[in-house]
C-alpha positions as a Python dict, from the first residue, in 0.01 Angstrom:
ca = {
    (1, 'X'): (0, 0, 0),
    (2, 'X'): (-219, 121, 285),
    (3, 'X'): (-468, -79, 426),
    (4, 'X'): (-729, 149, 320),
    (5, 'X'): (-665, 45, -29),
    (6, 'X'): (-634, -309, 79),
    (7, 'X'): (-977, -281, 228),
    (8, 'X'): (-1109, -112, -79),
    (9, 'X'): (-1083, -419, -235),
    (10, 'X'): (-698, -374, -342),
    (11, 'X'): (-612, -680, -148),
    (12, 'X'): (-761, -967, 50),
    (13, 'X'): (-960, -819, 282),
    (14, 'X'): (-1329, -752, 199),
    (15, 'X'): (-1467, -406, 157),
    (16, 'X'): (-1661, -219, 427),
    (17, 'X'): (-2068, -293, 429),
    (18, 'X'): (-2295, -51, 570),
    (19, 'X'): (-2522, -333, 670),
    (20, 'X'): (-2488, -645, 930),
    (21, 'X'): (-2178, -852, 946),
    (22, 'X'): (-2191, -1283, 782),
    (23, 'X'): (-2280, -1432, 1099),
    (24, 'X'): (-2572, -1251, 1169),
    (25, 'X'): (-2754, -1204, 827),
    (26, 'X'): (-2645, -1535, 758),
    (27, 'X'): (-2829, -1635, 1078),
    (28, 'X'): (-3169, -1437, 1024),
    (29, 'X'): (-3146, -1615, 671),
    (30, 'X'): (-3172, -1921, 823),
    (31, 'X'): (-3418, -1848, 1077),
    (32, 'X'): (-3633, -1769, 831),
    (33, 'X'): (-3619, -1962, 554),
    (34, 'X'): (-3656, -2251, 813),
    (35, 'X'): (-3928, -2128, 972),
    (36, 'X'): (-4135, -1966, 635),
    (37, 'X'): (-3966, -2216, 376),
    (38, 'X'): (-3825, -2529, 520),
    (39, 'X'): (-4059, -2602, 846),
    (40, 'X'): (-4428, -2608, 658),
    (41, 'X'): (-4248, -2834, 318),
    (42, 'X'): (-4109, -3090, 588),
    (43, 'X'): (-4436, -3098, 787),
    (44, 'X'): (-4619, -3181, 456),
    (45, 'X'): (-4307, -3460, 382),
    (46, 'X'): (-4371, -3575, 714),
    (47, 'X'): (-4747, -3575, 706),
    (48, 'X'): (-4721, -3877, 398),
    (49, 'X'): (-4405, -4033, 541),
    (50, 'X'): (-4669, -4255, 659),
    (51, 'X'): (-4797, -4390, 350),
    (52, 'X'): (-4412, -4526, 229),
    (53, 'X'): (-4265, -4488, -125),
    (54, 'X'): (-4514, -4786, -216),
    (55, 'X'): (-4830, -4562, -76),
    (56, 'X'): (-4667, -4255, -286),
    (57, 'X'): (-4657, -4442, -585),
    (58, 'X'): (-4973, -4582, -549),
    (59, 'X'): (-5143, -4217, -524),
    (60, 'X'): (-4911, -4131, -896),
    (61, 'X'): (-5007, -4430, -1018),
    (62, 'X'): (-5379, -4362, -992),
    (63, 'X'): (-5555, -4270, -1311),
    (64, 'X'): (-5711, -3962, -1237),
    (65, 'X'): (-5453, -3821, -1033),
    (66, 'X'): (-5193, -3929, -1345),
    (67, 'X'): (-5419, -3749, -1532),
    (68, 'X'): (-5397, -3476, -1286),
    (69, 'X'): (-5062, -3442, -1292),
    (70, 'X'): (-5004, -3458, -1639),
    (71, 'X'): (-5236, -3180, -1736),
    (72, 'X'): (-5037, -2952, -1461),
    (73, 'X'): (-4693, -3050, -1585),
    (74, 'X'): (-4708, -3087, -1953),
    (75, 'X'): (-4969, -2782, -1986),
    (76, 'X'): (-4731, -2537, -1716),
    (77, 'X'): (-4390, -2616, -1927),
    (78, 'X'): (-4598, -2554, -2274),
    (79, 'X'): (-4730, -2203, -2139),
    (80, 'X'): (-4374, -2131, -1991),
    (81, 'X'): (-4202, -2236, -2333),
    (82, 'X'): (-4435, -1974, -2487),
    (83, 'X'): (-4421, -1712, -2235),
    (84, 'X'): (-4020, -1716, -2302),
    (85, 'X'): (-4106, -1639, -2667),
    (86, 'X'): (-4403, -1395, -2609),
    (87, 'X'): (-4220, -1202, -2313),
    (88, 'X'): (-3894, -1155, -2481),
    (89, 'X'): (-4052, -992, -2746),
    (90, 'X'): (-4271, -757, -2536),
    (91, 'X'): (-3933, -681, -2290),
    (92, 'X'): (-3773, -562, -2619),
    (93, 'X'): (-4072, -382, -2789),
    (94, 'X'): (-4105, -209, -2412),
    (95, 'X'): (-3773, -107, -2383),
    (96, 'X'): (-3580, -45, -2733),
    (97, 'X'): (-3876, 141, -2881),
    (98, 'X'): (-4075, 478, -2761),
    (99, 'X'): (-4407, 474, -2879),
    (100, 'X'): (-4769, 681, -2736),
    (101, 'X'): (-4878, 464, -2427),
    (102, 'X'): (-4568, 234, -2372),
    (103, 'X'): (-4587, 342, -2010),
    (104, 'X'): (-4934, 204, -2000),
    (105, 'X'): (-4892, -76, -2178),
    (106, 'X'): (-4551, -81, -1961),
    (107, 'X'): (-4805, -101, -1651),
    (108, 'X'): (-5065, -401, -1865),
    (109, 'X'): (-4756, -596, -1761),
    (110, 'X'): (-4788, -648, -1411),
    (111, 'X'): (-5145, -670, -1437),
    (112, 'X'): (-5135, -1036, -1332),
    (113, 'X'): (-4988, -1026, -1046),
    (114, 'X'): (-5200, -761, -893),
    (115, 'X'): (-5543, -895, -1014),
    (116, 'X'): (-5708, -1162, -795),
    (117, 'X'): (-5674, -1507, -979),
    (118, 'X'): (-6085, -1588, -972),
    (119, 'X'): (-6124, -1249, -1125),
    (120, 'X'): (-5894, -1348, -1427),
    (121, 'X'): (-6027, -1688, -1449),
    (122, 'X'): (-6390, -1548, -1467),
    (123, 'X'): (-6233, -1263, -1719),
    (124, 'X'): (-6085, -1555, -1940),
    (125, 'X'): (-6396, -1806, -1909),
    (126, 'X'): (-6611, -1501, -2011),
    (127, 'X'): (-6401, -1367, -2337),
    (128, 'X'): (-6309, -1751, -2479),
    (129, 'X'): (-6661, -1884, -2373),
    (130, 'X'): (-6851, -2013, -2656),
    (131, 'X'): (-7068, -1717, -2683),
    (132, 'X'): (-6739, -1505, -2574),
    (133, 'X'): (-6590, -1218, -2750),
    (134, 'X'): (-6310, -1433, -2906),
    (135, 'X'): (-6477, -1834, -2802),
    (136, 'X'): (-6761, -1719, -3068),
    (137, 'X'): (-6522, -1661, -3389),
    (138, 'X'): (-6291, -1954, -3240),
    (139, 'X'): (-6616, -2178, -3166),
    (140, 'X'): (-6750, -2140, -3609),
    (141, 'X'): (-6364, -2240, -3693),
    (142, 'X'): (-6454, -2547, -3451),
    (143, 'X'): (-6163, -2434, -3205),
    (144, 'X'): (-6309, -2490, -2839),
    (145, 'X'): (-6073, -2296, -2549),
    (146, 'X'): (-6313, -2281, -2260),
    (147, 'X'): (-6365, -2609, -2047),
    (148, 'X'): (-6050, -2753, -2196),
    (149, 'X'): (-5669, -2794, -2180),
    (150, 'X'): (-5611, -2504, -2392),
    (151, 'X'): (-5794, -2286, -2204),
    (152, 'X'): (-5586, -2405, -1912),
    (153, 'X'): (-5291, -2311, -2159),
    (154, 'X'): (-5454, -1998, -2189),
    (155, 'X'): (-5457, -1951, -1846),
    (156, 'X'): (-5115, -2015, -1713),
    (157, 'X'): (-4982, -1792, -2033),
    (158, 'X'): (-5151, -1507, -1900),
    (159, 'X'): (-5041, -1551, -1545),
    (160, 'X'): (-4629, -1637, -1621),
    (161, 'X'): (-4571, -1374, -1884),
    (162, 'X'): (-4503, -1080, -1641),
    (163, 'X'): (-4219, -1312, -1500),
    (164, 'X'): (-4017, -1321, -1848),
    (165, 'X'): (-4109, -929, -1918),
    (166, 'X'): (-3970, -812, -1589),
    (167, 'X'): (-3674, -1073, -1589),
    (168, 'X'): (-3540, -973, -1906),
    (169, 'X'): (-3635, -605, -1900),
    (170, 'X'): (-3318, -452, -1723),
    (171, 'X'): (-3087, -677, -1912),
    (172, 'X'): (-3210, -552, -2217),
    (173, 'X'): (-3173, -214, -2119),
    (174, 'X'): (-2798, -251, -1998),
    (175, 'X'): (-2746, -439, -2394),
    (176, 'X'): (-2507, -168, -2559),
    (177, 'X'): (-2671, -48, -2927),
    (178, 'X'): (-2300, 7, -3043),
    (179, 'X'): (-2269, -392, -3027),
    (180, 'X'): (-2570, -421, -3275),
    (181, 'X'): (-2445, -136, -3509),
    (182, 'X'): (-2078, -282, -3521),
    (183, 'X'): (-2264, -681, -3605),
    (184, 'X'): (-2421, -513, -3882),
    (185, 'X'): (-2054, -291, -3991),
    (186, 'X'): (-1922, -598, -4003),
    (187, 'X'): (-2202, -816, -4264),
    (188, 'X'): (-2390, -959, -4006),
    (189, 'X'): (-2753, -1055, -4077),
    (190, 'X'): (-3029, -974, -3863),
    (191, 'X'): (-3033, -1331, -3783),
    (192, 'X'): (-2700, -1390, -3679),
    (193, 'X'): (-2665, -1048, -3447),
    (194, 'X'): (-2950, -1201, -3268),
    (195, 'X'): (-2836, -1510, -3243),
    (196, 'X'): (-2451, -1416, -3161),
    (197, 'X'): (-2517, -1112, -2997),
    (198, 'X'): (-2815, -1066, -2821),
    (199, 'X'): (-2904, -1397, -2733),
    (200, 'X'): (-2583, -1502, -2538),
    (201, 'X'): (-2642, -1230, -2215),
    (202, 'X'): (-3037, -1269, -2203),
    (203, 'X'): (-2990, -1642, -2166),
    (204, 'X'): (-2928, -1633, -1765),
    (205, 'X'): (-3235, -1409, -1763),
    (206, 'X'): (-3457, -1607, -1971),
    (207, 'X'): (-3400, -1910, -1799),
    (208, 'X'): (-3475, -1751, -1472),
    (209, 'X'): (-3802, -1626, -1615),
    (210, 'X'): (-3885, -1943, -1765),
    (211, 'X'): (-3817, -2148, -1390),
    (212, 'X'): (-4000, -1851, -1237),
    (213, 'X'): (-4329, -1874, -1498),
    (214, 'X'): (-4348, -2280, -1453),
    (215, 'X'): (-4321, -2209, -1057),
    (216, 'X'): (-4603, -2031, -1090),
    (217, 'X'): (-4801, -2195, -1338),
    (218, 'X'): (-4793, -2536, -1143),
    (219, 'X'): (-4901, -2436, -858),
    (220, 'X'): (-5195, -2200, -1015),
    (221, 'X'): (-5564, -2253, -902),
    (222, 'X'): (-5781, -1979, -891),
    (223, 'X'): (-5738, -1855, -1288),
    (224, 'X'): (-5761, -2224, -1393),
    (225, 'X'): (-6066, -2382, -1266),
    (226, 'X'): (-6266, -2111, -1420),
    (227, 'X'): (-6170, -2188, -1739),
    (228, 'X'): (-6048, -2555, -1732),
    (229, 'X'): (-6427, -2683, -1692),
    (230, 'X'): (-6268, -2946, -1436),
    (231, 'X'): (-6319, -3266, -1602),
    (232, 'X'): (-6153, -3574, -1496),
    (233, 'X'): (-5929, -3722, -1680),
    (234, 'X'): (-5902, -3467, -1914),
    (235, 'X'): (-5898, -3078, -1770),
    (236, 'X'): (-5840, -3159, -1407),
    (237, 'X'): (-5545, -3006, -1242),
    (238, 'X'): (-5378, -3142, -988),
    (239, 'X'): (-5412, -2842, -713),
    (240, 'X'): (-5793, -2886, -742),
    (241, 'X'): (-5693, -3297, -705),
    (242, 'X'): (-5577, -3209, -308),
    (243, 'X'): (-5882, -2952, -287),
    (244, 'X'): (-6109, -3292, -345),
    (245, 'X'): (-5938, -3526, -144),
    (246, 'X'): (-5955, -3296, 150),
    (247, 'X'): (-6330, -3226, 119),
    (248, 'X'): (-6346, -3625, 110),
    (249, 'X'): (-6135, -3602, 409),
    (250, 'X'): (-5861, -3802, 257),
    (251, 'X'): (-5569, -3630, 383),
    (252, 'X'): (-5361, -3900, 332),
    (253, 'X'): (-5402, -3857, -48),
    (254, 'X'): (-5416, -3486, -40),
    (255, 'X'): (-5134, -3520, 129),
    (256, 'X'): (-4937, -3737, -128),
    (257, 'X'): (-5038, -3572, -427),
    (258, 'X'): (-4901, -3257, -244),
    (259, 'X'): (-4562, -3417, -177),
    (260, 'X'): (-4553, -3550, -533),
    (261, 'X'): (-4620, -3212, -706),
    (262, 'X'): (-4347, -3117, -430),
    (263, 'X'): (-4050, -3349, -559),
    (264, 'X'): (-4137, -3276, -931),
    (265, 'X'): (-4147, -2931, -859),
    (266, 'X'): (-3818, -2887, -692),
    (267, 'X'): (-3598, -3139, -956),
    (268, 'X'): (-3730, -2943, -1225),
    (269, 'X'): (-3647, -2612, -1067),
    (270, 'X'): (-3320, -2775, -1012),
    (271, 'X'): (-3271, -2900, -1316),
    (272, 'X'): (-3345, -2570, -1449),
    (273, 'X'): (-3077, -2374, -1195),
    (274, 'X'): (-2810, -2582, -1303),
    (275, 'X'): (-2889, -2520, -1679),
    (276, 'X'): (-2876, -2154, -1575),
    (277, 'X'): (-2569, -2207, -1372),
    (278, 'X'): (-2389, -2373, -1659),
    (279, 'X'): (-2479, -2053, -1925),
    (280, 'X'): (-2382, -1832, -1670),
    (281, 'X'): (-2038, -1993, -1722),
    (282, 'X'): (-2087, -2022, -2062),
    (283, 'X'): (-2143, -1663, -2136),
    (284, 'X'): (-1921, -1544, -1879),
    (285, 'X'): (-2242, -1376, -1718),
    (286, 'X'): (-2285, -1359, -1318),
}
């Protein structure tokens, strides 16, 4: 066997790249995910090292940041759990079927992320307002969205759903159709060739969508306040939480409640890669 072939990938030598050898992309990788990535989250860890693990827990354990950080938790998961639903359905409507407009409604999709947050937070505060296009019928069924939690729901739905669309998007479109017609030649329902089928190689993707959506719905600010009427205790996120501590010139506690959305962040995102690591095994997906 030559060692053309071996380098080919025939034996244990690597193939030919056209690009930069290990050491030195693996050295610009470093250099800059220290000096973007790494270097401004350890001056921020460093900035409240000096209020100790009792000063940290003291800034969790007080009631309106709590508060704070419950709404931006438990309200960012709910909106990611239905994104998941909402954007799987929209990747497959966008993909598997040919309609008049799908490239425009294609396009709707990344809306989001190329309109300003303050102009979608006006946008939503101005439709589900209580004299809104949709607050008004919502308001006589005695459903209030604006100035509340759900319109921070609201909020971070419309802002994550792009990330499930264009995560699961190509993977639908690689999905075979022969797979689906030989579930049903075989008496499968509907049902079950979603379930045994489909399911099993969008599951990597979905869960990257879903740790991509809560990313970016806990750390969302301009589309919230808007709509979230900013009440303490009960529509208050936690983003706008460091916003008034620094205008009190409290940087201590801006500080702390930075560092604490900072270690929830990252062990859920964690939590969530190793869930995706483990289906990836599962499914024998890479």
């Amino acid at each position: 066997m030559s060692s053309l072939a071996q380098r080919g990938g025939l034996g244990s030598f690597p193939a030919p790249s056209v690009i930069p050898g290990f050491r030195l992309t693996f050295g610009f990788t470093l250099f800059y995910l220290t000096l973007l990535v790494l270097f401004p989250l350890s001056t921020l860890v460093w900035r409240s090292s000096g209020l100790g693990l009792s000063g940290l827990i003291a800034v969790a354990t007080e009631p309106r940041v709590a508060a704070g950080l419950q709404t931006t938790f438990l309200i960012s998961f709910l909106a990611a759990v239905t994104d998941l639903f909402f954007g799987l359905v929209v990747a497959w409507v966008l993909t598997r079927y040919a309609f008049p407009g799908r490239r425009v409604f294609d396009a709707f999709v990344d809306l989001p992320f190329a309109l300003p947050t303050a102009v979608a937070g006006i946008s939503l505060a101005a439709l589900y307002a209580p004299n809104g296009w949709f607050g008004a019928p919502l308001a006589e069924i005695g459903v209030k969205v604006a100035f509340t939690r759900l319109g921070i729901y609201v909020a971070l739905i419309f802002v994550g759903l792009p990330f499930i669309v264009r995560t699961v998007q190509p993977i639908i479109a690689e999905l075979e159709v022969e797979l689906e017609e030989a579930s049903a030649t075989l008496g499968a329902s509907r049902w079950r060739t979603v379930r045994s089928v489909l399911l099993p190689p969008l599951v990597p993707a979905l869960l990257t969508g879903f740790a991509l959506a809560f990313a970016r719905a806990v750390g969302e600010y301009g589309s919230v306040i808007f709509i979230a009427g900013n009440i303490a205790y009960v529509s208050e996120i936690a983003p706008l939480l460091i916003i008034v501590k620094l205008e009190q010139y409290d940087y201590a506690g801006a500080t702390g409640i930075a560092t604490i959305m900072l270690a929830i962040s990252f062990g859920s995102l964690l939590a969530i890669n190793l869930v995706q690591a483990w289906s990836r095994r599962r499914f024998g997906h890479v």
